[in-house]
N, C-alpha and C positions, 0 to 999 in steps of 0.2 A: 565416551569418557566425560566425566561432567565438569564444570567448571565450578567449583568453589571457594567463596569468597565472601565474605560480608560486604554491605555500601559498595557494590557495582549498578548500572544502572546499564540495562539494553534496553537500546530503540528497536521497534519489532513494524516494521515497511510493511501494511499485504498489499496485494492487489492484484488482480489476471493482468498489467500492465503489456498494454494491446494495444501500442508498444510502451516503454517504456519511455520520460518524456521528463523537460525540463523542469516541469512543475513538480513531478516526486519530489527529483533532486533536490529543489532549494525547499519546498515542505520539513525533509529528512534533515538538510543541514540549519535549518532554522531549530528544529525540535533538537537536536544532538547541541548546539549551543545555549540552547536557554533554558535545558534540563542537565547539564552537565555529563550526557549521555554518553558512554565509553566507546561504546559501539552504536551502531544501527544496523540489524539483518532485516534484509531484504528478503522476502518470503514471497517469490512468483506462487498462484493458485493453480493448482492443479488443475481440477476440476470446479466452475466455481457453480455454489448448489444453486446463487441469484441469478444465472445466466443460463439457463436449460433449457430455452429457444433458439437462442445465438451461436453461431456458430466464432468460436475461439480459437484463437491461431494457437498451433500444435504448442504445447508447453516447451521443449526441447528451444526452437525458437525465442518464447521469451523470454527461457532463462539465459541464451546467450547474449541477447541485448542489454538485459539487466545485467549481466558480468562488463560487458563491456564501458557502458554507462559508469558503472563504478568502480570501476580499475584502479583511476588514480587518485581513488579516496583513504587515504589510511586506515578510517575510522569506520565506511562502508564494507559489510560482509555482505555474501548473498548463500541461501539459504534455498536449497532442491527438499525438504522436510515434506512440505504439501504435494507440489510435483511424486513423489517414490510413494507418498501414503494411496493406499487405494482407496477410492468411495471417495464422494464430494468432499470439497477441501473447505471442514467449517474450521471457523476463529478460535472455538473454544477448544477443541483438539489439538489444534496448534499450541496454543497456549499450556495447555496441559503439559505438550511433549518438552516445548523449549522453557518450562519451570522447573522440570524433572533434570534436564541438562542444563541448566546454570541457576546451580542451588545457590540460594543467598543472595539471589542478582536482585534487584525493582524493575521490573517489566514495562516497558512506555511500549502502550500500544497507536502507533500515531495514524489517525485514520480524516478522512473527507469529511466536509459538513451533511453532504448526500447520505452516505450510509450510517452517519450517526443518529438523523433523521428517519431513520428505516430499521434500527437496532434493536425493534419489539420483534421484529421479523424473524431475527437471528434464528442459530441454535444454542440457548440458555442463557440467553443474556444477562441475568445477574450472575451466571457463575463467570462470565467472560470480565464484568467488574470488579469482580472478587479476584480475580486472577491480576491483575495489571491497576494501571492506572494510562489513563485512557485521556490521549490528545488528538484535539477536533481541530482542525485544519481548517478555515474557510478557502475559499475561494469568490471570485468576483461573479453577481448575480444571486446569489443563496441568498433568501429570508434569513437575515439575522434574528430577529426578531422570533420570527417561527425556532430557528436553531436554540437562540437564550432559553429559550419556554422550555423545552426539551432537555437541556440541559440541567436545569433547575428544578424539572421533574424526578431526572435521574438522581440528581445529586439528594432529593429530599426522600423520595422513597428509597434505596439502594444506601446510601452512605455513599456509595462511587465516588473516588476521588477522579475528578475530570476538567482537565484542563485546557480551555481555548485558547490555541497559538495566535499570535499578530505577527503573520510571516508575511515578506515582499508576495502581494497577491498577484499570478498569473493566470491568467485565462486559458490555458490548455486543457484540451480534454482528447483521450486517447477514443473516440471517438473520431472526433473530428478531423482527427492527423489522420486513420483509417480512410478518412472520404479523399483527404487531400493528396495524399500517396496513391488511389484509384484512380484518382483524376492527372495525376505524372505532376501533381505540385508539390514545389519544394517543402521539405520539411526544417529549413536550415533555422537555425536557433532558435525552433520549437524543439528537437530533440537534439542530443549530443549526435556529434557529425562520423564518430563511430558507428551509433546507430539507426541512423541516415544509413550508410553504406552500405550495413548491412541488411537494411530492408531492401534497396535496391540491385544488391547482388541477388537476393534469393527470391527476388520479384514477390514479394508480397504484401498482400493487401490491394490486390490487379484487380481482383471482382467482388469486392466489398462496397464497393460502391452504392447500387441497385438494396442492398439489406442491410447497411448497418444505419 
């Protein structure tokens, strides 16, 4: 059933979040206030087509850490769309589907300074700017510099309307929480204490250590 509406505004979260981790969160709640954003869905990746050496914790798992993570957000949905589609889980397919279901809406695609960095790589990346309007996150350590250029590139060829957030910068990388939880180290106020639990109930991320 579609959602129609003129002047709504969804936040649209990707990510294989492996696991899912403080720094989304306040990324999502930064971009949802300073874009006046109704919602923000969260879109766990399927299959992601950037990660086809790695091995990635089962989906089914990261969609329940992402539910739990945002449970108590009003304004947070999370979205199985990529997860149930078969074949790699690209941005622009995504896009396509969640336009088709919420007709009228402005699409805020809010993504990392990394993969913005990487967005020739995509699949169709000017159709992925055409589709949304597109916020770049930093994080601490990234070339700003290197990011502005990129930025200013897109903006001048493409028309892409792209917007850099100045959100509370955190240093989390769902990486590193993966070594940390291998090694039996606390995750506490690096991820919500939900999601702590439940790594630890279902012992994962035990032999990631040695390859990620």
């Amino acid at each position: 059933m579609s959602h129609e509406r003129r002047d709504r505004r969804l936040g649209i979260m990707g990510g294989t979040f492996d696991p899912v981790h403080l720094g989304h969160l306040v990324a999502a709640e930064a971009a949802r206030e300073e874009y006046a954003l109704e919602r923000v869905l969260f879109v766990p990746t399927g299959s992601p087509p950037h990660k086809p050496d790695q091995t990635v914790t089962e989906a089914e798992h990261r969609l329940a850490m992402v539910l739990l993570a945002t449970a108590g957000h009003p304004h947070f949905l999370v979205s199985r769309v990529e997860i149930d589609r078969p074949g790699p889980s690209y941005t622009v397919d995504t896009l396509r589907q969640l336009t088709a279901t919420y007709l009228g809406w402005e699409l805020y695609f809010i993504t990392g300074a990394d993969a913005v960095l990487e967005l020739d790589t995509w699949k169709e990346p000017g159709e992925i700017l055409r589709l949304c309007r597109l916020v770049v996150v930093g994080r601490p350590g990234y070339d700003q510099h290197r990011l502005r250029e990129m930025v200013d590139r897109l903006r001048r060829d493409t028309g892409a309307c792209i917007n850099v957030l100045a959100s509370p910068a955190l240093a989390i990388s769902s990486r590193e929480l993966r070594r940390r939880a291998a090694q039996g180290r606390s995750l506490r106020y690096l991820v919500p204490r939900e999601v702590e639990d439940y790594i630890l109930k279902h012992c994962l991320y035990q032999r990631v250590a040695a390859t990620s």
